[in-house]
FIGU-107678 format. One record per residue (C-alpha): residue in three letters; residue number from 1; x, y, z; chain. Coordinates in steps of 0.001 Angstrom, whole numbers. Layout:
N
{"ala",NUM,{X,Y,Z},"A"}
...
//
This chain:
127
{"unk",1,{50130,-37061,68482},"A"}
{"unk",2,{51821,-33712,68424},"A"}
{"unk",3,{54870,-32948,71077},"A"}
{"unk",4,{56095,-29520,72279},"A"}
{"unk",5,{58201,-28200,74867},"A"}
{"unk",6,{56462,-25491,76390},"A"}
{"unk",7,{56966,-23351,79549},"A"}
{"unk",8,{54565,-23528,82875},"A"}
{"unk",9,{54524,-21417,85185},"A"}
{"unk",10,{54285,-22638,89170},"A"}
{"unk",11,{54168,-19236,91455},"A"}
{"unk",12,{57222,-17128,90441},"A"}
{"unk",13,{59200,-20461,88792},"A"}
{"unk",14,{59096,-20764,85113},"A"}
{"unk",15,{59843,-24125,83925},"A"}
{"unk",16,{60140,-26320,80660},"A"}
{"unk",17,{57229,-29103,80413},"A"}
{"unk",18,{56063,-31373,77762},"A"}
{"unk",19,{52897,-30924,75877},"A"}
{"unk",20,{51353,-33654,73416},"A"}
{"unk",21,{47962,-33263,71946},"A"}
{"unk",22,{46180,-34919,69219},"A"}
{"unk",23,{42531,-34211,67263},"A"}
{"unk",24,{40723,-35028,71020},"A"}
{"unk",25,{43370,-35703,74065},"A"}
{"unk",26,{45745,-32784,75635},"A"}
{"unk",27,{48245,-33921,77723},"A"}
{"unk",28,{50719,-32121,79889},"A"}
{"unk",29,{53465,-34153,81360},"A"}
{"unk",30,{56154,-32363,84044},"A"}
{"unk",31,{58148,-33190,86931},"A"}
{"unk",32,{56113,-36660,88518},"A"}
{"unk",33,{53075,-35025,87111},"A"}
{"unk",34,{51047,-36065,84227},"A"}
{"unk",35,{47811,-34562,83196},"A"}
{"unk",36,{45440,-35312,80434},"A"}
{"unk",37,{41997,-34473,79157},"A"}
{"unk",38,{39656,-34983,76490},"A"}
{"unk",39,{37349,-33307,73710},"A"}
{"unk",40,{36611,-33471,70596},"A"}
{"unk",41,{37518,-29467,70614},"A"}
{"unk",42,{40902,-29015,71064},"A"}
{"unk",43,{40475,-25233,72284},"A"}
{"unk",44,{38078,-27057,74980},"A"}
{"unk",45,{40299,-29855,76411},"A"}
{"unk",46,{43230,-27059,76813},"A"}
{"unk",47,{40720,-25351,78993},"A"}
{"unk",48,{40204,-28644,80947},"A"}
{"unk",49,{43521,-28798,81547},"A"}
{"unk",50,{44515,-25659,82423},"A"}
{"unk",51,{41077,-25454,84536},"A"}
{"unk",52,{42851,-28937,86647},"A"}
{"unk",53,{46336,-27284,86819},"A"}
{"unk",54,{44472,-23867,88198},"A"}
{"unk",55,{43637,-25860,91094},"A"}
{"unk",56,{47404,-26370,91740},"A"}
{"unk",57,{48398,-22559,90749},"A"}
{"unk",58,{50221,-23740,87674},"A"}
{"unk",59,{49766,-21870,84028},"A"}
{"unk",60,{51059,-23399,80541},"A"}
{"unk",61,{52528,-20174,78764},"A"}
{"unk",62,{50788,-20941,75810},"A"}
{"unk",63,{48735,-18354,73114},"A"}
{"unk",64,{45559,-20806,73898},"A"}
{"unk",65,{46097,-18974,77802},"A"}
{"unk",66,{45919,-15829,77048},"A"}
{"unk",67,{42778,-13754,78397},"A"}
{"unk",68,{42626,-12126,74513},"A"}
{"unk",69,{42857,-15214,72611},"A"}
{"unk",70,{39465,-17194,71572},"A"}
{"unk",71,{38384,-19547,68850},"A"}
{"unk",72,{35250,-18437,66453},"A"}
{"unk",73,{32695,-20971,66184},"A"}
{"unk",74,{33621,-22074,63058},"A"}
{"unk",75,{37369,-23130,64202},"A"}
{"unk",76,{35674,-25018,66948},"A"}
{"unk",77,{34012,-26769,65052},"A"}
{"unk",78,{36513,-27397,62532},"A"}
{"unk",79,{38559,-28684,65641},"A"}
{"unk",80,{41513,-26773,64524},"A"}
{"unk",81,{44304,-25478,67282},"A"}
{"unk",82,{43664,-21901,66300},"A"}
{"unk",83,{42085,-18772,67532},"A"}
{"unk",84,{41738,-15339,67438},"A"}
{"unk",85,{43673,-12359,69249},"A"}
{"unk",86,{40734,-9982,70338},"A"}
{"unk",87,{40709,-6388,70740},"A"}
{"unk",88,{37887,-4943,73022},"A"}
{"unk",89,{35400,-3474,70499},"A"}
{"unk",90,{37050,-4440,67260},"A"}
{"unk",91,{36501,-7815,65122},"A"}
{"unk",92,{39413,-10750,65669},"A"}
{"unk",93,{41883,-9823,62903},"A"}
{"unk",94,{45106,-12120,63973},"A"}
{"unk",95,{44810,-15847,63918},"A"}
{"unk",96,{47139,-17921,66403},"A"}
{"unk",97,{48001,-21641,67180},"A"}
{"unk",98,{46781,-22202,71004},"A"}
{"unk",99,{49621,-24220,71858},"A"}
{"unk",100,{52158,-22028,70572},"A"}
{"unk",101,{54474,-20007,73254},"A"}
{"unk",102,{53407,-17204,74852},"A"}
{"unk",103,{55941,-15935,77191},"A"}
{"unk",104,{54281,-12674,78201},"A"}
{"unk",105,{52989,-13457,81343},"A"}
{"unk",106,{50776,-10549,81950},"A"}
{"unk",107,{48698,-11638,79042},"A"}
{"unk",108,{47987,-15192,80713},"A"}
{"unk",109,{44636,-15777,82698},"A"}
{"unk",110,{42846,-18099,84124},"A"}
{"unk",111,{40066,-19913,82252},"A"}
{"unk",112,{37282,-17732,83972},"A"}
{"unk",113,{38810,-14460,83216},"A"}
{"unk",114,{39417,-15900,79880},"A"}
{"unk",115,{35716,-16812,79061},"A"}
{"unk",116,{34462,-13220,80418},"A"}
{"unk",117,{36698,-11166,78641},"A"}
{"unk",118,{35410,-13738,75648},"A"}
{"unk",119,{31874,-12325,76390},"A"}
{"unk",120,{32514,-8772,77324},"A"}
{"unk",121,{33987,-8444,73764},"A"}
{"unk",122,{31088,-9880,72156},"A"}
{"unk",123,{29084,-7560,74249},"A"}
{"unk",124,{31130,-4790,72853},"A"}
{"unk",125,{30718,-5520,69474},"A"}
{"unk",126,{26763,-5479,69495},"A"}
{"unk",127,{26937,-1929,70777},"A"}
//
């Protein structure tokens, strides 16, 4: 199992938590808090987890957050940790690891927002 440090964010307070993750288990551990969640997809059980920390307004400042950041097919189902940066109606060029920082946090969405900017870009592309 992999361990990071990586920043959450709680309303306006940014602060340090640990992240450990493995070929099928994420887990997020902070302040009396531990969360963990399951797939064989590592892209997918980040979304689980940040899905059951949306509940409780918290955000891990992470790349695999970002609203512009999504695997291809074939890195899901390689079950590798990275994923494209997308540009609306131009093909994924730059490759990043999901659970690396990302400390912009105008770039980090929810998990919804997230999977429909995912499909309005493939909608772009067909056009």
């Amino acid at each position: 199992m992999i361990k990071r440090t990586v920043k959450i964010c709680i309303g306006d307070i940014v602060t340090d938590a640990r992240l450990y993750y493995s070929d099928q288990t994420v887990r997020l551990v902070y302040p009396n808090t531990e969360v963990c969640e399951d797939d064989a997809i590592p892209f997918i059980a980040l979304q689980k987890l940040r899905l059951t920390l949306e509940a409780s307004g918290i955000f891990i400042l992470v790349n695999g957050s970002r609203k512009d950041v999504y695997p291809s097919g074939m890195q899901m189902n390689m079950g590798t940790t990275s994923a494209y940066t997308l540009i609306m109606g131009q093909g994924a060029r730059q490759i990043v690891d999901i659970f690396d920082d990302c400390l912009d946090r105008e770039l980090i969405s929810t998990v919804h927002l997230q999977e429909q900017f995912h499909e309005d870009w493939l909608n772009a592309l067909l056009k």
